[in-house]
N, C-alpha and C positions, 0 to 999 in steps of 0.2 A: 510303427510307421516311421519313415526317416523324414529328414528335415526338407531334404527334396519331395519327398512325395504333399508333406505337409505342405512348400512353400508354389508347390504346381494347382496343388488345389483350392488354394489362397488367390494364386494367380486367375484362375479358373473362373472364381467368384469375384474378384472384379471386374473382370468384362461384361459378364452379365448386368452388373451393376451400369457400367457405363453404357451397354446398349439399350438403357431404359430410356423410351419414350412419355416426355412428363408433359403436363397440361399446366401449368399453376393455377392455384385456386382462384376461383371467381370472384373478387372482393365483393360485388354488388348481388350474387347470389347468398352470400351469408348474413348479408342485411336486410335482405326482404323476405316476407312471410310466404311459408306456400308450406303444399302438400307433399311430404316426400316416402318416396316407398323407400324399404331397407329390404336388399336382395342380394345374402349370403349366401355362395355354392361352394361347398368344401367336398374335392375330389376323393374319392378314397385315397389312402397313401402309397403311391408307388416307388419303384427304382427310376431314378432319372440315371441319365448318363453322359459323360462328357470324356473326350478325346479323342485317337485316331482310330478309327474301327473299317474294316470291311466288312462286304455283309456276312464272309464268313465267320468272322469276326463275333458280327451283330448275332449269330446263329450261335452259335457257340456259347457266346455267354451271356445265356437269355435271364438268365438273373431268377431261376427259379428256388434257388437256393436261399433269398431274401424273403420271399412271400410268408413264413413264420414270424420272423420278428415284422414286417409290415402287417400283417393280420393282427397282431398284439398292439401294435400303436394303433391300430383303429380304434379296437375298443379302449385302450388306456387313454387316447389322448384327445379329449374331444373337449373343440372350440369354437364352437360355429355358433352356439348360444352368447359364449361370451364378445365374442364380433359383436355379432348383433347388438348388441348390451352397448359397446362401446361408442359406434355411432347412432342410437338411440337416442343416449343420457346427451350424447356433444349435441344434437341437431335439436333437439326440447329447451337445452338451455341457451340456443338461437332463435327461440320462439316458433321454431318448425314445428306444424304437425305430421307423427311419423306412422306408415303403415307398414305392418311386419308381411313381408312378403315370403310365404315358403312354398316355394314349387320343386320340381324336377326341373335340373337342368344338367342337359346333355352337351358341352361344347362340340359334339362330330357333328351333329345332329343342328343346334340352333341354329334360325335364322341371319345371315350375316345381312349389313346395312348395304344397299343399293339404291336409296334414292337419290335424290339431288341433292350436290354439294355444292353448298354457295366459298365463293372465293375467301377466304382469311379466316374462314371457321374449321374445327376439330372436330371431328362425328367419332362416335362410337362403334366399335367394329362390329357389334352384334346390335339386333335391330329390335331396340325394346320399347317405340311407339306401342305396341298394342298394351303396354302395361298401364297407359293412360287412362283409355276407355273402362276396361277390366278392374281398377283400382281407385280409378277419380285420381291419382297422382302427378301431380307437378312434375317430378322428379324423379330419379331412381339413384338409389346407391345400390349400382351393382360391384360385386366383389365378387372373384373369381379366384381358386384358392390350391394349387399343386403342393404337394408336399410327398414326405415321408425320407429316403438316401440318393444323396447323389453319389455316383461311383466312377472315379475317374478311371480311364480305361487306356495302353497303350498298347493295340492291336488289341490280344487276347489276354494281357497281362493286366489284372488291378492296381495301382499306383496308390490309392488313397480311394476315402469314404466319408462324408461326413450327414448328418442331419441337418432335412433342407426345408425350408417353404417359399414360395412365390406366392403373392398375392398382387392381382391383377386389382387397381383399386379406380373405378372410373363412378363420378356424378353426372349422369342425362338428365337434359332437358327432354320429357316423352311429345312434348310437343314436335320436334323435327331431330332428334337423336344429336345432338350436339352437344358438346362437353362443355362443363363446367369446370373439372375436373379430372387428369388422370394422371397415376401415380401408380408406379410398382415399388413392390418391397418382398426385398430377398432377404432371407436373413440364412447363415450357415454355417453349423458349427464340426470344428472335424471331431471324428469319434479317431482319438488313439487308443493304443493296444486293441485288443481282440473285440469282438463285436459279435460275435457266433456264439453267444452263450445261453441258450437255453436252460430253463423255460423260459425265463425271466428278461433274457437279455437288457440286465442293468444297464450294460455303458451305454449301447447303442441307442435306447430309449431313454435312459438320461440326454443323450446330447440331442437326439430329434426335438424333445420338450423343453429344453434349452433354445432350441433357434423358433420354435414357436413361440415360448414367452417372449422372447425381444422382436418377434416382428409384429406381436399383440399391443406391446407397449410402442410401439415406436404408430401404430394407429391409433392410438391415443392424443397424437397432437395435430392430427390433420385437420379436424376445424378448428382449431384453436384460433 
């Protein structure tokens, strides 16, 4: 991979970073006692893509060629316990009590938020009032969780590759869907030399688990 292609997809991953929408933490939510649910959704892993494409473009290089080594980082790389775990252990030792919340959740499909928005407050895009009722919960830490290669693209040509994740990181209040909290975290690491190496595909599942460890640890200091 050259130093251009490495320094476009550098480029790439900071604007995502800067188009992040943040909330800052609640100070007076971390001091008072309530009930909070914990609600990890980790996407299977896909091809993301980033650059200039047509849709013939988009047709062309439908990224079917990836689906073996993303099939393999499903089963090798699994972290949606250890999340879990993470803001568990943080919100017990803020004298939270915590409910482990495991459903389906479909982003095409879930409910998006539509009720009334009062003036200077953050609401949550997706509408997780009914987790109230359903859980007794105060709260929710919803996490929402994309991952697996982004592939940068110009037209029909690859430029670069690396292993990616997104994590959507929002705290609701289930009382009226308003944020306590929200924070995303990207984390991405570029896979050089070849990445096509079956079975195994060493590089390219080393660097996927590499930009997961650092976005697991970097959620490690969000209630601190």
């Amino acid at each position: 991979m050259s130093k251009t292609t490495i320094l476009g997809l550098l480029a790439m991953f900071a604007v995502l970073v800067s188009c992040q929408v943040n909330v800052p933490m609640n100070a007076e939510y971390l001091n008072k006692p309530s009930k909070v649910g914990i609600f990890v959704n980790v996407n299977d892993p896909k091809k993301h893509r980033e650059g200039s494409q047509g849709l013939l473009d988009l047709a062309v290089t439908s990224g079917d060629k990836y689906q073996p080594l993303l099939d393999l980082a499903k089963e090798k790389i699994v972290f949606k316990n250890d999340l879990t775990a993470i803001y568990s252990e943080a919100l017990k030792a803020k004298g939270k009590e915590v409910i482990i919340i495991d459903e389906i959740f479909d982003p095409k499909t879930a409910t998006k938020f539509k009720g009334d928005k009062a003036e200077g407050k953050k609401y949550a895009y997706y509408d997780l009032r009914n987790l109230k009722e359903k859980y007794g919960v105060d709260d929710v830490i919803f996490v929402n969780v994309n991952w697996g290669v982004m592939i940068s693209y110009y037209s029909m040509i690859e430029t670069g590759r690396g292993g990616y994740i997104y994590l959507d990181n929002n705290v609701v209040n289930t009382a009226d869907n308003t944020l306590y909290f929200a924070q995303n975290n990207v984390k991405m690491e570029i896979i050089k030399g070849k990445w096509n190496t079956p079975p195994n595909y060493d590089n390219a599942i080393g660097k996927i688990t590499e930009a997961v460890n650092k976005a697991l640890d970097a959620e490690k200091n969000i209630f601190k």
